[in-house]
PDB file of N, CA, C and O in Angstrom:
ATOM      1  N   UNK A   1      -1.537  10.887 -21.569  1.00  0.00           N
ATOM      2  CA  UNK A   1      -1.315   9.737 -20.699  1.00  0.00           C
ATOM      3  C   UNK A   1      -0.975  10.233 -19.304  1.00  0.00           C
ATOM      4  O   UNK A   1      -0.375  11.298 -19.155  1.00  0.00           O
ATOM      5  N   UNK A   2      -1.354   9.470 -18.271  1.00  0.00           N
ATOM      6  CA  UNK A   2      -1.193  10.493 -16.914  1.00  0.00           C
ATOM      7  C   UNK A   2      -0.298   9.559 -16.122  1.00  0.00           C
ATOM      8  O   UNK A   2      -0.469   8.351 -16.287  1.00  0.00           O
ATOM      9  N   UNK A   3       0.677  10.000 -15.243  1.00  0.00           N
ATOM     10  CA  UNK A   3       1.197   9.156 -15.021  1.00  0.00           C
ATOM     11  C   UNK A   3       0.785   8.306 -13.841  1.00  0.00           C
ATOM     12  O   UNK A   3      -0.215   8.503 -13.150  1.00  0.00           O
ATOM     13  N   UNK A   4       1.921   7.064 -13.647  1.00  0.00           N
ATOM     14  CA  UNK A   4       1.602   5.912 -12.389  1.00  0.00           C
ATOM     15  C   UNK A   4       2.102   6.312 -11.514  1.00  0.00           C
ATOM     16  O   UNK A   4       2.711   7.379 -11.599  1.00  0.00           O
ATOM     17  N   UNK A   5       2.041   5.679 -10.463  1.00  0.00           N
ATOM     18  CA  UNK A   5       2.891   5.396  -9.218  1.00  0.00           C
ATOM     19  C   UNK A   5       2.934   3.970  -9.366  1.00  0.00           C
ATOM     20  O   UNK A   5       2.066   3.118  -9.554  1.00  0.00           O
ATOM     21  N   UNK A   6       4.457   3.934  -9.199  1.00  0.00           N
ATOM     22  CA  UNK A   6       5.043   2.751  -9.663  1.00  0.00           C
ATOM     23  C   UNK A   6       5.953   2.237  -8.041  1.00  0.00           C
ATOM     24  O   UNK A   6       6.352   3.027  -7.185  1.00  0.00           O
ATOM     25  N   UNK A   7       6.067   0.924  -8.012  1.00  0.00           N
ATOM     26  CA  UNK A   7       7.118   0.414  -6.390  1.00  0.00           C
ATOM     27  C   UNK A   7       7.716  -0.550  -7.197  1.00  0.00           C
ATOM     28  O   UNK A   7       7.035  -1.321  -7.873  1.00  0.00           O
ATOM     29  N   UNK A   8       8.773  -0.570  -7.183  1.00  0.00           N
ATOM     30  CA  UNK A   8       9.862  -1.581  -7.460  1.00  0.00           C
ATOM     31  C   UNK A   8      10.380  -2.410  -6.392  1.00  0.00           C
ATOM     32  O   UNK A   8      10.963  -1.873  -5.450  1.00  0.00           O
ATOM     33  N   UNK A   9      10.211  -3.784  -6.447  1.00  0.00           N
ATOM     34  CA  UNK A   9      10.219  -5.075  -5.575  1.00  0.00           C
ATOM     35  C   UNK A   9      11.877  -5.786  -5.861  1.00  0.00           C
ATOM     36  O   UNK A   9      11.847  -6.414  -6.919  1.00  0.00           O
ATOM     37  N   UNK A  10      12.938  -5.823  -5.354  1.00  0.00           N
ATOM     38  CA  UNK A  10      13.922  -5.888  -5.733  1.00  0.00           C
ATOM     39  C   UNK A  10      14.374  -7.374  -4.286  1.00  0.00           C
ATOM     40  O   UNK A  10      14.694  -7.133  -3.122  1.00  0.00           O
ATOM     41  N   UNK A  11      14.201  -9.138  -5.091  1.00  0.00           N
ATOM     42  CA  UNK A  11      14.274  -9.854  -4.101  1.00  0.00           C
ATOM     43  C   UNK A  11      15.560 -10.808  -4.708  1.00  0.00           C
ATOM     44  O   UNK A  11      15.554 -11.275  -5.847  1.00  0.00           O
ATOM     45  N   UNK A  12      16.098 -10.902  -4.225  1.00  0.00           N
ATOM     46  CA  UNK A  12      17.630 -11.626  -4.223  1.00  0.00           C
ATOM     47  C   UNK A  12      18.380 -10.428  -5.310  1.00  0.00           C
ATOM     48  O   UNK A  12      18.947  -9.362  -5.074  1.00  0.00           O
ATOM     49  N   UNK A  13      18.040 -11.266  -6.756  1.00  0.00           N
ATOM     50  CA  UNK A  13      18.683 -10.412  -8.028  1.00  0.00           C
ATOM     51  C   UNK A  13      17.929 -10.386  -9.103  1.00  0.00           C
ATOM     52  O   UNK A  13      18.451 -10.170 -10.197  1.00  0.00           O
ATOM     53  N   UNK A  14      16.492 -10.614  -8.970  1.00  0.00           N
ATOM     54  CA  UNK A  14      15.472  -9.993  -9.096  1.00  0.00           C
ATOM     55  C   UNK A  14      14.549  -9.077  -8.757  1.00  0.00           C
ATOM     56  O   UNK A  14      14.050  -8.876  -7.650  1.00  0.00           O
ATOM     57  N   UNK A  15      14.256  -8.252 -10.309  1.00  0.00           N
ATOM     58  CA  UNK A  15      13.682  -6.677  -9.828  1.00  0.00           C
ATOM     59  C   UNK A  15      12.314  -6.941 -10.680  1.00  0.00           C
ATOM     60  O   UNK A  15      12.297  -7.730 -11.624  1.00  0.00           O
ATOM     61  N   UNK A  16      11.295  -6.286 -10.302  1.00  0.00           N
ATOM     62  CA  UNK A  16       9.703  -6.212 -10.974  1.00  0.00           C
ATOM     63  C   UNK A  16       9.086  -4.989 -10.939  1.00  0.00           C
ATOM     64  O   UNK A  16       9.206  -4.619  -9.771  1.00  0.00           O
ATOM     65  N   UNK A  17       8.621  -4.334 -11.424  1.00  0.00           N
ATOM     66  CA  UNK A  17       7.485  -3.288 -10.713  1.00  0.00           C
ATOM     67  C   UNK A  17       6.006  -3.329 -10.935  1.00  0.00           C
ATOM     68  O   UNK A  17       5.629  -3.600 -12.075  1.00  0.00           O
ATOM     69  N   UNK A  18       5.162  -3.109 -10.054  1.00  0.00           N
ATOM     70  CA  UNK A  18       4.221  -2.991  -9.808  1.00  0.00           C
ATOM     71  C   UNK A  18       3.495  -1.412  -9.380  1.00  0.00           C
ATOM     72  O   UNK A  18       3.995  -0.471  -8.764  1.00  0.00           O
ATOM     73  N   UNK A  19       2.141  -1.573  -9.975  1.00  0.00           N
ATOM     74  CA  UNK A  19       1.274  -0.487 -10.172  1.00  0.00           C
ATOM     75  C   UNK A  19       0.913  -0.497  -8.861  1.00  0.00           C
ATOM     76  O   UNK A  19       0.705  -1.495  -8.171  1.00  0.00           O
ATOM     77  N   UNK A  20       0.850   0.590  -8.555  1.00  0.00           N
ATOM     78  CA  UNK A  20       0.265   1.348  -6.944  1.00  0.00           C
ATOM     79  C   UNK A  20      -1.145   1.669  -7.442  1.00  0.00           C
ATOM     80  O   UNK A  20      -1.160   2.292  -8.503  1.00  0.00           O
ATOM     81  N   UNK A  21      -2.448   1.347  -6.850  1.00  0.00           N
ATOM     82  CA  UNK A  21      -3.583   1.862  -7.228  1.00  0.00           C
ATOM     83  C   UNK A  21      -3.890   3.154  -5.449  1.00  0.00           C
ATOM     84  O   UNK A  21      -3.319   2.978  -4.373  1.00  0.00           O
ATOM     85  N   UNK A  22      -4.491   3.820  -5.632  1.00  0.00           N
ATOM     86  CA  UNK A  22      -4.854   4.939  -4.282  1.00  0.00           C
ATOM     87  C   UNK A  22      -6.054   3.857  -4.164  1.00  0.00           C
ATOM     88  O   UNK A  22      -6.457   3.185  -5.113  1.00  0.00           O
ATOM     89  N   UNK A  23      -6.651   3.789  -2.605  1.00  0.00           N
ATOM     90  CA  UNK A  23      -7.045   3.136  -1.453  1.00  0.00           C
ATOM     91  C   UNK A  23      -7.327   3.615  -0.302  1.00  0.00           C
ATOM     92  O   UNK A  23      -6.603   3.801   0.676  1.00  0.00           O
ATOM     93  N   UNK A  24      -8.611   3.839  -0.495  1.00  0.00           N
ATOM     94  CA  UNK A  24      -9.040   4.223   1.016  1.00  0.00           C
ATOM     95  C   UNK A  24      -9.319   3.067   1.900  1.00  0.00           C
ATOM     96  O   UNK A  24     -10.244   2.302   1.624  1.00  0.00           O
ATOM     97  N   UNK A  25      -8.366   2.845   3.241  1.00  0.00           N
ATOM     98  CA  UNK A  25      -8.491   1.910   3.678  1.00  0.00           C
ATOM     99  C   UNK A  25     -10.147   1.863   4.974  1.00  0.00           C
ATOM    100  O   UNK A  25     -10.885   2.823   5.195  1.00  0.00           O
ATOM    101  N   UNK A  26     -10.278   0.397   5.609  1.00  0.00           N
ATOM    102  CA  UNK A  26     -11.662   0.693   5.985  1.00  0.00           C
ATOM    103  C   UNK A  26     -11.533   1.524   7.531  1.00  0.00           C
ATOM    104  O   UNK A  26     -12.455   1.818   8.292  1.00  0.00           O
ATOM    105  N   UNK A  27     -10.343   1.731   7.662  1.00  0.00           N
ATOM    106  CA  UNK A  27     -10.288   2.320   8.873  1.00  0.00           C
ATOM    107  C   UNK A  27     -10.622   4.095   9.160  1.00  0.00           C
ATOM    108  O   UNK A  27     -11.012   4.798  10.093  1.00  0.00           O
ATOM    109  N   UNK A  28     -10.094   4.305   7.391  1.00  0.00           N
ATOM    110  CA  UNK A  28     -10.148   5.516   7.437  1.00  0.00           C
ATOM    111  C   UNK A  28      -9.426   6.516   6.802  1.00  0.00           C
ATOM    112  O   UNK A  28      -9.709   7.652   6.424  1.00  0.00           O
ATOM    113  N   UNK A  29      -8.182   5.657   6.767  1.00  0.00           N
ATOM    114  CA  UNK A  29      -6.600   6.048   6.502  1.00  0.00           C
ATOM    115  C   UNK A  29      -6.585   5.806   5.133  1.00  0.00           C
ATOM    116  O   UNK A  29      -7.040   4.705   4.824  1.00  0.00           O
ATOM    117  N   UNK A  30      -6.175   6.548   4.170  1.00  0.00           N
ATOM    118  CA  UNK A  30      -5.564   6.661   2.867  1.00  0.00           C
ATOM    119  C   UNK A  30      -4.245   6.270   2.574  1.00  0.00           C
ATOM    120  O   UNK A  30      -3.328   6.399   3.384  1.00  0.00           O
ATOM    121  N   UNK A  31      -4.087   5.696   1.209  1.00  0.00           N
ATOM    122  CA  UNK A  31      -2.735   5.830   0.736  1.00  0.00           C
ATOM    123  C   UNK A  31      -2.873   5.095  -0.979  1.00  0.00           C
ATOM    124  O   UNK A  31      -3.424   5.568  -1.973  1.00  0.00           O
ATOM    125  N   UNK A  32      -1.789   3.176  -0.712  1.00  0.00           N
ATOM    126  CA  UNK A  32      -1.651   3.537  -2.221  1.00  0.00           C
ATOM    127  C   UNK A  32      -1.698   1.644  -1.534  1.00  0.00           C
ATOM    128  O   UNK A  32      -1.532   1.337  -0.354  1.00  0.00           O
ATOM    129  N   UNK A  33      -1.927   0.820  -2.514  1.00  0.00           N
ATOM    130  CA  UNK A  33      -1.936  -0.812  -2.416  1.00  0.00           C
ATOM    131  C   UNK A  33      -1.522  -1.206  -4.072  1.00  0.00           C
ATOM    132  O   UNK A  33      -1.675  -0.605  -5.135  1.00  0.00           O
ATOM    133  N   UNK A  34      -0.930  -2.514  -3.698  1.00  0.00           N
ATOM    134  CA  UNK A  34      -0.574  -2.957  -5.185  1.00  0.00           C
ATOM    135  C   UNK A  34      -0.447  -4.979  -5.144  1.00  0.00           C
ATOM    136  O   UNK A  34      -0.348  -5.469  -4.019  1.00  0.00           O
ATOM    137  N   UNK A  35      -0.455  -5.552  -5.861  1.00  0.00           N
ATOM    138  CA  UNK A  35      -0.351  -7.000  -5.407  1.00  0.00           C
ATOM    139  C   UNK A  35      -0.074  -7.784  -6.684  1.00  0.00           C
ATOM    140  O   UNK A  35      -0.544  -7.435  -7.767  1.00  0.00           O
ATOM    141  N   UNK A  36       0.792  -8.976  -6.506  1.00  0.00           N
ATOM    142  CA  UNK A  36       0.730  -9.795  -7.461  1.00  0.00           C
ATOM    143  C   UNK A  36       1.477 -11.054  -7.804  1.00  0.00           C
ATOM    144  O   UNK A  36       1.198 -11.922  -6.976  1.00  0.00           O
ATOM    145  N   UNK A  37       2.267 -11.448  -8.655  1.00  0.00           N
ATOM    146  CA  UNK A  37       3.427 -12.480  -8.032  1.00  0.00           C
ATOM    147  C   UNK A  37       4.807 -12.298  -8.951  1.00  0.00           C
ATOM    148  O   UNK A  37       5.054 -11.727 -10.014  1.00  0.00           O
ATOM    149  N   UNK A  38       5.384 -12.882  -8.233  1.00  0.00           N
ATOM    150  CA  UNK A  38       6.965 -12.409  -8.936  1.00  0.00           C
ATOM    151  C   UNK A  38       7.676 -13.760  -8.658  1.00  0.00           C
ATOM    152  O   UNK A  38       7.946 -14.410  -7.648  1.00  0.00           O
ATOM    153  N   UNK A  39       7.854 -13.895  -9.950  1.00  0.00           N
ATOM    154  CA  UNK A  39       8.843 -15.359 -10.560  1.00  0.00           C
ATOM    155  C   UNK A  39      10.779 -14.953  -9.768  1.00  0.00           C
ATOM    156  O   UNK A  39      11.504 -14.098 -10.277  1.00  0.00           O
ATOM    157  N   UNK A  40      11.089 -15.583  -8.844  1.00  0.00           N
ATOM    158  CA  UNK A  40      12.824 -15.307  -8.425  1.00  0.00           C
ATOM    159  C   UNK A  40      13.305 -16.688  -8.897  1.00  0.00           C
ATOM    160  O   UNK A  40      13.067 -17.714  -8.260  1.00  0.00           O
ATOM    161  N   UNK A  41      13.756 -16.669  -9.649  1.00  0.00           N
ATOM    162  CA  UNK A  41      14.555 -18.049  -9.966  1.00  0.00           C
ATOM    163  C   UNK A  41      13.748 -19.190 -10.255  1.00  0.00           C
ATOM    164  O   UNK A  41      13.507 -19.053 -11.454  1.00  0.00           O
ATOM    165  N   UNK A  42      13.125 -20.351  -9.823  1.00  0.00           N
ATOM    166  CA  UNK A  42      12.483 -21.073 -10.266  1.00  0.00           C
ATOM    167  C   UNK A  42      11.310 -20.780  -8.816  1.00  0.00           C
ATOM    168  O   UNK A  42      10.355 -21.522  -9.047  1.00  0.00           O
ATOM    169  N   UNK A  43      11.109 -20.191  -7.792  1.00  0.00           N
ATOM    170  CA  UNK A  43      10.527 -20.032  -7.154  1.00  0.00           C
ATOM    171  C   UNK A  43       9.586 -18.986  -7.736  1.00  0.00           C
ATOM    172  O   UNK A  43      10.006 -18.241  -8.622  1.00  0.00           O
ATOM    173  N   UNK A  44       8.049 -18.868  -7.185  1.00  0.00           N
ATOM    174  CA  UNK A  44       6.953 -17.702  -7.185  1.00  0.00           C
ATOM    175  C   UNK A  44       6.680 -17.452  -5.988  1.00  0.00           C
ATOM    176  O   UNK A  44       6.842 -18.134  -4.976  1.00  0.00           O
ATOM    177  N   UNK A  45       6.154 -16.200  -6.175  1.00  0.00           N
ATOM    178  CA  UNK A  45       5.786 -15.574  -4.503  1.00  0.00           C
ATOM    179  C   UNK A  45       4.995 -14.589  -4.819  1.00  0.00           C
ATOM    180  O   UNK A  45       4.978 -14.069  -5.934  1.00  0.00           O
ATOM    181  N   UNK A  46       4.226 -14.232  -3.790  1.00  0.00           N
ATOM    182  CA  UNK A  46       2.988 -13.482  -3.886  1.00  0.00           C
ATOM    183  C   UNK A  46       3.203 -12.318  -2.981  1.00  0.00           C
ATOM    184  O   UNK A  46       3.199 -12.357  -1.751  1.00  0.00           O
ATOM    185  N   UNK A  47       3.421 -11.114  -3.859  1.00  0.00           N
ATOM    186  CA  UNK A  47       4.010  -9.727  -3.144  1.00  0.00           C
ATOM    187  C   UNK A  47       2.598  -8.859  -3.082  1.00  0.00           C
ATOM    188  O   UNK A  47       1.746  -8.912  -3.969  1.00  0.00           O
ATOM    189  N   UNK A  48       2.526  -8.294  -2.243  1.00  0.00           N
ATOM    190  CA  UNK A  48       1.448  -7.290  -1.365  1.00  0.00           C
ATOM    191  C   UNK A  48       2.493  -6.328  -0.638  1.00  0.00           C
ATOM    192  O   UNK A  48       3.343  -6.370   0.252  1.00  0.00           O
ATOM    193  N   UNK A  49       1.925  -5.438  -1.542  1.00  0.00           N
ATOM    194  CA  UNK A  49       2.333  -3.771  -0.658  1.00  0.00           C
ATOM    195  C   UNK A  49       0.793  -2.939  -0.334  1.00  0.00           C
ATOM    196  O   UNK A  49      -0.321  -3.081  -0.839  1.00  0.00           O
ATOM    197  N   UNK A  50       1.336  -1.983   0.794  1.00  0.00           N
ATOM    198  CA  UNK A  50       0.672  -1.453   1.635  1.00  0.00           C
ATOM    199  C   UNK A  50       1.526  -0.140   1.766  1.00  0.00           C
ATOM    200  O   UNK A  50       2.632  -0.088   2.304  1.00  0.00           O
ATOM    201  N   UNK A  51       0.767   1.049   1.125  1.00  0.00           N
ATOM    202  CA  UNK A  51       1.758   2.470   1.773  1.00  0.00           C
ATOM    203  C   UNK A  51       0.388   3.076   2.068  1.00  0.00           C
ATOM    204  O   UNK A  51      -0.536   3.233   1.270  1.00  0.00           O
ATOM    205  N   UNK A  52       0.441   3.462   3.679  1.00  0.00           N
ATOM    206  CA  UNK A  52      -0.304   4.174   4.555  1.00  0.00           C
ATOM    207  C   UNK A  52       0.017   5.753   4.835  1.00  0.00           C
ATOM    208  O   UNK A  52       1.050   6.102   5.406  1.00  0.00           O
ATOM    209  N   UNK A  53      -0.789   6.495   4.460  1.00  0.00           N
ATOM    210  CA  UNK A  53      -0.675   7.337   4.320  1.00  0.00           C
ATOM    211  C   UNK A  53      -0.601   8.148   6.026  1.00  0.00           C
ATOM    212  O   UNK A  53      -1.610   8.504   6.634  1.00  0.00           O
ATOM    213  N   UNK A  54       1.023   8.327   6.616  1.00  0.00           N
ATOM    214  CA  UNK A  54       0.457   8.700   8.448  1.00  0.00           C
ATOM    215  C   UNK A  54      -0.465   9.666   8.300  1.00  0.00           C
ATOM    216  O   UNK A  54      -0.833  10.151   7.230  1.00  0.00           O
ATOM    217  N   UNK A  55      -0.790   9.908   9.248  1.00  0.00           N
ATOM    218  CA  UNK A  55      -2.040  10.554   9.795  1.00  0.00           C
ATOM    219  C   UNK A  55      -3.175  11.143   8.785  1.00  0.00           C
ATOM    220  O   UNK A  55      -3.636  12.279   8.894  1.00  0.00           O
ATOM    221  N   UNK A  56      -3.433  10.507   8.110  1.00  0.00           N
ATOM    222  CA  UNK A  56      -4.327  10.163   7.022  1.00  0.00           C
ATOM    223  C   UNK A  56      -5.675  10.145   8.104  1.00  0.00           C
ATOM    224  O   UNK A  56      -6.307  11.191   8.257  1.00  0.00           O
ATOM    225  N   UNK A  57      -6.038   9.008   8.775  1.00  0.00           N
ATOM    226  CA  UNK A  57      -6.968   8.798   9.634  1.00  0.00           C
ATOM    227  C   UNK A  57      -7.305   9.531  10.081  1.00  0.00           C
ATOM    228  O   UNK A  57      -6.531  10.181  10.785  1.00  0.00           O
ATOM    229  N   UNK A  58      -8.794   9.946   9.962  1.00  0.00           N
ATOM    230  CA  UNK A  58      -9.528  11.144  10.534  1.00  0.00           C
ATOM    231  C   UNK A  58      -9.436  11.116  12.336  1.00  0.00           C
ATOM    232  O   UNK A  58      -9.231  10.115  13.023  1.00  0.00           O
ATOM    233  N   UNK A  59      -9.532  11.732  12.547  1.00  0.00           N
ATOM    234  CA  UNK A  59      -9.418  12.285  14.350  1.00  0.00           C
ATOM    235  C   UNK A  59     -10.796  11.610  14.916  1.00  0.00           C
ATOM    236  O   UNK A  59     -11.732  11.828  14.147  1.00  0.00           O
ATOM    237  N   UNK A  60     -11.091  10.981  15.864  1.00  0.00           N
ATOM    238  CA  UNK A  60     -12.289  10.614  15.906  1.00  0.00           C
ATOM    239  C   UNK A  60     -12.170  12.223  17.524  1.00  0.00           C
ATOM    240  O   UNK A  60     -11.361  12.760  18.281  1.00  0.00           O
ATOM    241  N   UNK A  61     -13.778  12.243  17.090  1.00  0.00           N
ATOM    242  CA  UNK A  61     -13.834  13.305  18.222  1.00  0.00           C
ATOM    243  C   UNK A  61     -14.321  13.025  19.604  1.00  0.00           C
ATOM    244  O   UNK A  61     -15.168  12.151  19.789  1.00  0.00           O
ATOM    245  N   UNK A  62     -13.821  13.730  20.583  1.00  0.00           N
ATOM    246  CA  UNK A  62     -13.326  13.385  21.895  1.00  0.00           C
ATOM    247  C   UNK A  62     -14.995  13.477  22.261  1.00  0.00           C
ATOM    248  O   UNK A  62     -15.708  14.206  21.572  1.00  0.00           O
ATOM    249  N   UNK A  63     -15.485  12.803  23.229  1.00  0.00           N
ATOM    250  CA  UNK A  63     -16.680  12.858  23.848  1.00  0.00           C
ATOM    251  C   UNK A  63     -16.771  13.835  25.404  1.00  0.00           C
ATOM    252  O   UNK A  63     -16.043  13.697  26.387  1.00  0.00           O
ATOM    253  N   UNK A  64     -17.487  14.457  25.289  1.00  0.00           N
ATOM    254  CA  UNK A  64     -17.604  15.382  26.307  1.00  0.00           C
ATOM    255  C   UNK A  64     -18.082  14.259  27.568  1.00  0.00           C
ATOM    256  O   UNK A  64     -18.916  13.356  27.500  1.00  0.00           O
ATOM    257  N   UNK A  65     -17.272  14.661  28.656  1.00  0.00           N
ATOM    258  CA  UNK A  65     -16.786  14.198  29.775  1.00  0.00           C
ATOM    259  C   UNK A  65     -18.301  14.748  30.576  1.00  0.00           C
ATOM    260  O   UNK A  65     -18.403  15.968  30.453  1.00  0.00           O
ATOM    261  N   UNK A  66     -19.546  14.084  31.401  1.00  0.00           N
ATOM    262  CA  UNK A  66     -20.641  14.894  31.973  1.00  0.00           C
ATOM    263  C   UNK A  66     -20.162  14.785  33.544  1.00  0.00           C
ATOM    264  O   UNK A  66     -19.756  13.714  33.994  1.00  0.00           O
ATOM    265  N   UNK A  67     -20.222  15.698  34.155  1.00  0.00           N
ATOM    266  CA  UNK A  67     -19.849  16.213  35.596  1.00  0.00           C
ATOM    267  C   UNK A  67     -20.927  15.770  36.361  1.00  0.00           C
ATOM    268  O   UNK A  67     -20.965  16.004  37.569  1.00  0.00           O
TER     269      UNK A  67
END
């Protein structure tokens, strides 16, 4: 069994966790996304995480300057 990456959502005095899936985002940048909803009391809510991986994003390359 291999393991997860797991984020724990902790809102008033309610706790949940949610599965991190890896995500290449369209910009470029890597990391980890997860989404779903979480019951707090008689309320629901719809939690979305986002971990961006810094400088993940490839370098775009500099354009030569013509004289």
């Amino acid at each position: 069994m291999s393991e997860m990456d797991i984020a724990t959502i902790q809102l008033n005095s309610a706790k949940q966790n949610f599965i991190l899936g890896k995500k290449n985002f369209k910009t470029g940048s890597r990391g980890y996304h997860a989404q779903g909803k979480m019951q707090v009391g008689d309320k629901n809510y719809q939690i979305n995480i986002l971990c961006v991986e810094i400088g993940s994003k490839p370098k775009e390359k500099e354009e030569k300057k013509e004289e």
